[in-house]
C-alpha positions as CSV (number, residue, x, y, z in Angstrom):
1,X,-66.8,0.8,22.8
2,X,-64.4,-2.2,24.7
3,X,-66.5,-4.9,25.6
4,X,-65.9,-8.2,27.0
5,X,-62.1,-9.7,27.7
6,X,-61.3,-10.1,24.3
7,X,-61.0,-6.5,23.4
8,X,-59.0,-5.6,26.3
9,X,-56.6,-8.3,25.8
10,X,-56.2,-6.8,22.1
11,X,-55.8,-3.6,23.6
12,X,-53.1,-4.6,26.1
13,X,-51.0,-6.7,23.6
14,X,-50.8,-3.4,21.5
15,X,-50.0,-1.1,23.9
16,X,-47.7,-3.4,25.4
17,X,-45.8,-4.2,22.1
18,X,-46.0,-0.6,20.7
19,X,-41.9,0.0,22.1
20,X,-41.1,-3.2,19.8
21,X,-43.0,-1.2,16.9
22,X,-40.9,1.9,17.5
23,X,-37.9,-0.2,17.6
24,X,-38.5,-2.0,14.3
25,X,-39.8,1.0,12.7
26,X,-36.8,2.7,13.9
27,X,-34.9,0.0,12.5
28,X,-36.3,-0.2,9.0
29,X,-36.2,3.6,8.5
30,X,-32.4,3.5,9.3
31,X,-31.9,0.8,7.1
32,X,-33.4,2.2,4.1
33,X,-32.4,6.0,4.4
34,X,-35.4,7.1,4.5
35,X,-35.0,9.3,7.2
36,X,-32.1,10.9,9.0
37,X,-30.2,8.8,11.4
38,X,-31.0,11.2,14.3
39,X,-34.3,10.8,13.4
40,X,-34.3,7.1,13.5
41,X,-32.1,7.3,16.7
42,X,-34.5,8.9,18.6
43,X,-37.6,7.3,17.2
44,X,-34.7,3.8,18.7
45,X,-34.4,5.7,22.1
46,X,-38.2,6.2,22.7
47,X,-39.2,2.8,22.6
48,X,-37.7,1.4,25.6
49,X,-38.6,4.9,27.4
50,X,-41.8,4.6,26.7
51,X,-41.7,1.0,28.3
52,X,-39.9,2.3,31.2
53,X,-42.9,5.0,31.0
54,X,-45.3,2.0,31.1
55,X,-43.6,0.3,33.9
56,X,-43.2,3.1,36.1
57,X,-47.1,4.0,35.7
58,X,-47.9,0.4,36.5
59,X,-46.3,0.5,39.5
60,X,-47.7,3.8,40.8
61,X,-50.8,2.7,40.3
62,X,-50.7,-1.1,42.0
63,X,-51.0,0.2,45.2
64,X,-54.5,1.7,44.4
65,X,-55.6,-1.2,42.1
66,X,-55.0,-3.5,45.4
67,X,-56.7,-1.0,48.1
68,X,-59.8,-0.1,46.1
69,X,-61.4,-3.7,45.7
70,X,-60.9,-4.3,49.4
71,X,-63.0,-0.8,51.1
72,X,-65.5,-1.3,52.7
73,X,-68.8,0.6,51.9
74,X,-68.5,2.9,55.1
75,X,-64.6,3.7,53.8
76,X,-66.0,5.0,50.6
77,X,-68.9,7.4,52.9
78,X,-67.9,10.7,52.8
79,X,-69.3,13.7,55.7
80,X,-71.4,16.1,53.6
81,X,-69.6,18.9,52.7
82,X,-71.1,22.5,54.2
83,X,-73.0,24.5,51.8
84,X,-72.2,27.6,53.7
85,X,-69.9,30.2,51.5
86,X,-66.0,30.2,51.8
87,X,-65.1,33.4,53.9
């Protein structure tokens, strides 16, 4: 279990710096032949999607990291919902 800022901020830098991974992995595969070059292409390709991948979630989700905090409690109140049967 994550606890305290410390952890998360590990967590972060290694998601964040996983597309540099991929690249260098990428890299050193390519370099030493140890896989096939479409291989080590692809493997090249999907770091920087998967940083556009992590930017384009980020954004989606700001809009609901910045309302939440700021509802009030009778926002959040929901009507009771019927407990009569669907017809």
């Amino acid at each position: 279990m994550l606890r305290g800022p410390k952890n998360w901020t590990e967590l972060l830098v290694a998601v964040l710096l996983t597309p540099v991974g991929l690249v260098a992995v990428s890299f050193g595969l390519y370099r030493a032949r140890l896989a096939p070059t479409w291989t080590t292409g692809k493997l090249g390709v999907g770091g920087p999607l998967f940083a556009v991948g992590l930017a384009a979630m980020a954004i989606g989700m700001a809009p609901i990291g910045w309302r939440v905090p700021g509802e009030t409690d009778e926002r959040w109140e929901h009507p009771a919902l019927s407990t009569s049967p669907a017809t």
